[in-house]
C-alpha positions as CSV (number, residue, x, y, z in Angstrom):
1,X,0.0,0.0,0.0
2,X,2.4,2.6,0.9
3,X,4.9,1.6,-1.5
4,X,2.7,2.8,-4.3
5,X,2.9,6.4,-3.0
6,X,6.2,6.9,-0.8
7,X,8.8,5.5,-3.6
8,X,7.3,8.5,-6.4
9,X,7.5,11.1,-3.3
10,X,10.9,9.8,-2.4
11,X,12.3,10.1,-6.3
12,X,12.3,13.8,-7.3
13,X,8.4,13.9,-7.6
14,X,8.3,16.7,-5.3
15,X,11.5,19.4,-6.0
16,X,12.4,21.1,-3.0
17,X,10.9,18.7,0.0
18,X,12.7,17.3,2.6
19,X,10.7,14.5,3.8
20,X,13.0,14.4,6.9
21,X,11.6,18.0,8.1
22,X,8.1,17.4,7.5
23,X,5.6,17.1,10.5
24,X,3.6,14.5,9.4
25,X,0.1,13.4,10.4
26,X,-0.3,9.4,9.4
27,X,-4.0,8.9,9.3
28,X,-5.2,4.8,9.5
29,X,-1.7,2.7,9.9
30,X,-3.5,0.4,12.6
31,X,0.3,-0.5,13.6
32,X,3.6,0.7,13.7
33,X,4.9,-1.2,9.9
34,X,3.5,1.6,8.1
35,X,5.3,3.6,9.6
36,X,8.7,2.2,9.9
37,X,8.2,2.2,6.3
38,X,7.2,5.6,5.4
39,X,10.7,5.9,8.2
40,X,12.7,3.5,5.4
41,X,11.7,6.3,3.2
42,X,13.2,9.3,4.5
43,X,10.2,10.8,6.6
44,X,11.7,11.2,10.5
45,X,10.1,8.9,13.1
46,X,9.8,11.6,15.5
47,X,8.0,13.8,13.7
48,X,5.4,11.3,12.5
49,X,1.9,11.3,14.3
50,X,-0.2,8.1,13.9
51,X,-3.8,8.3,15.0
52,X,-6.6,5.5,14.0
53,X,-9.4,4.3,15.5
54,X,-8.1,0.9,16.6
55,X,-4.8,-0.2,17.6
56,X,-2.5,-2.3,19.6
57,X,0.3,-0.4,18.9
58,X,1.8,2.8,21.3
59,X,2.7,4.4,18.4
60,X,-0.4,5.2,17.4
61,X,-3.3,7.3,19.3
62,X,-6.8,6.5,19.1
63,X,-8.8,9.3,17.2
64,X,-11.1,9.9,14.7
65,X,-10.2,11.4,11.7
66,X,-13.3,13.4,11.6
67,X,-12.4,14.9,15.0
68,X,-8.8,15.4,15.0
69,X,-7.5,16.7,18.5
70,X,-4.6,18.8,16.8
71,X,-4.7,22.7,17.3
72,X,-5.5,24.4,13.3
73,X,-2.2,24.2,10.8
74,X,-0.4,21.8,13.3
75,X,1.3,19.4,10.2
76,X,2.9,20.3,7.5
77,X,2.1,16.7,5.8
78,X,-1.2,14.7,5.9
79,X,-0.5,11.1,5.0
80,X,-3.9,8.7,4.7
81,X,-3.4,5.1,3.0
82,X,-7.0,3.0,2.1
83,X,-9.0,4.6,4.8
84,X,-10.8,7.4,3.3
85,X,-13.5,5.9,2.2
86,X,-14.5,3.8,5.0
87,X,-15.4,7.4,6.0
88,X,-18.9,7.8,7.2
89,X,-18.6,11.7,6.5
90,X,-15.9,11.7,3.8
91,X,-16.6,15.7,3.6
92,X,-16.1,16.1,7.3
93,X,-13.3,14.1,7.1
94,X,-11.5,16.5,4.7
95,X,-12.9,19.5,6.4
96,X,-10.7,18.0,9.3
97,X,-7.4,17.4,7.0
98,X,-7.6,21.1,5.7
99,X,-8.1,22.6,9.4
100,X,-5.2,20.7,10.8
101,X,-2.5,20.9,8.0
102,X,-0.8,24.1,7.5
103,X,-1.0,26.2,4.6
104,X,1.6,24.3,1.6
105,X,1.4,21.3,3.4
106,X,1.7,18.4,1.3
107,X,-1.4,16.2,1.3
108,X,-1.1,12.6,-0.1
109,X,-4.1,10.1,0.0
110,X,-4.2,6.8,-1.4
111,X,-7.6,4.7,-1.3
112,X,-9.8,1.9,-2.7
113,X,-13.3,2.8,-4.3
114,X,-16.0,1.1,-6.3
115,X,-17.5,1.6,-9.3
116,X,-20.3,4.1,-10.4
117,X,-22.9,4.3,-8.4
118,X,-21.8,1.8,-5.9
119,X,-22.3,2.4,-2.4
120,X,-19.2,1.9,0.3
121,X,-20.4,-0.1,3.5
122,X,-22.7,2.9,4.8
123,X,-24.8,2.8,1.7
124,X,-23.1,6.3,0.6
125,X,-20.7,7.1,-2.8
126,X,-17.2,6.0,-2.9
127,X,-15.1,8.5,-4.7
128,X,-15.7,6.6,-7.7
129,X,-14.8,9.2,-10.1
130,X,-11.4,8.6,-8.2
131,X,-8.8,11.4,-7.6
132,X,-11.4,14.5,-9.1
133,X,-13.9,13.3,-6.4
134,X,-11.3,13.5,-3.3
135,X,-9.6,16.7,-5.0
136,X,-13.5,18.5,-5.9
137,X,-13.6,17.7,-2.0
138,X,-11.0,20.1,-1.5
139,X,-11.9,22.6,-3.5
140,X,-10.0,25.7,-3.7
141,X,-7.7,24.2,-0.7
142,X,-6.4,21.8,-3.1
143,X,-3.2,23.4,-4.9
144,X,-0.4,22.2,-7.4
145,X,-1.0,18.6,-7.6
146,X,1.8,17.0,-8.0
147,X,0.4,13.0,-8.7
148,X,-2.7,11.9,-9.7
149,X,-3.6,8.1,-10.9
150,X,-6.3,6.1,-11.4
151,X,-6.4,2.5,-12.1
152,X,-8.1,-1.0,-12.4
153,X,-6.6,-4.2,-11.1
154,X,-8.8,-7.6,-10.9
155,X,-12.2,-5.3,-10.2
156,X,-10.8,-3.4,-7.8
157,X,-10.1,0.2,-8.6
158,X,-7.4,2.6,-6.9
159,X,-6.4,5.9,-6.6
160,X,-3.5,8.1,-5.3
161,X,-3.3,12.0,-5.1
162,X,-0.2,14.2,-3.9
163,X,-1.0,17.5,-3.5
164,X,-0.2,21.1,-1.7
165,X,-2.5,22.2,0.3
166,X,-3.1,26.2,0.2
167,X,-5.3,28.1,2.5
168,X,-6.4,31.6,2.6
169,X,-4.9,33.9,4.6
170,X,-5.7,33.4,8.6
171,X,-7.4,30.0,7.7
């Protein structure tokens, strides 16, 4: 999962970022793997922040993403891998991401969705337009994007998006 994203971020895809500096909010790892592997790929342990709502591991805190307990532009990454659309309020969800990342932070979801017109497990749409959907989401807060992709594999379809985040002033 993470390898999909984290080896494009890690080669050039992004000029000018030093993963290494980047406070980074990891949203869904359930355990610690994700992210000794997001670690492997230059991002600092110590400045990663795990939260989910389940876990065994004390790496990560339990929270929701729709209720982040982070003060406003507290990260200056978001990093959320396949849980996105197990939201129940994907647009709360996002409200949430944009409130608690700072202005140019760089924003990087990767998740599963279904087809057209298919409902996730709470009956509701999946992002199935892919990347557009999550990006329309974020509206004017959704800056240069630097990665976008879309693609089928054995019925299943997934998407990935890297992108700045820009807010207006005081936001």
């Amino acid at each position: 999962r993470t390898v999909r994203i984290a080896v494009p971020a890690r080669h050039s895809l992004i000029h000018g970022v030093a993963l290494r500096e980047l406070r980074t909010l990891v949203v869904g790892p359930r355990n610690e793997a994700e992210l000794l592997l997001l670690a492997s790929y230059g991002f600092d342990p110590a400045k990663l922040t795990a939260i989910d709502l389940f876990s065994y591991s004390p790496a990560v805190r339990l929270m929701d993403m729709h209720e982040l307990k982070f003060s406003d532009s507290s990260f200056d990454a978001v990093y959320s891998a396949f849980v996105i659309t197990y939201s129940d309020d994907i647009p709360k969800a996002v409200a949430e991401t944009i409130r608690v990342a700072k202005h140019g932070a760089l924003i990087v979801f990767v998740y599963e969705h279904l087809a057209l017109g298919a409902g996730n497990r709470f009956g509701k749409n999946n992002l199935s337009n892919g990347p557009d959907d999550l990006l329309a989401l974020f509206g004017a807060n959704a800056g240069h994007v630097f990665w976008k992709e879309d693609f089928e594999s054995e019925g299943s379809y997934t998407s990935s998006v890297v992108f700045r985040l820009t807010k207006p002033q005081g936001q």
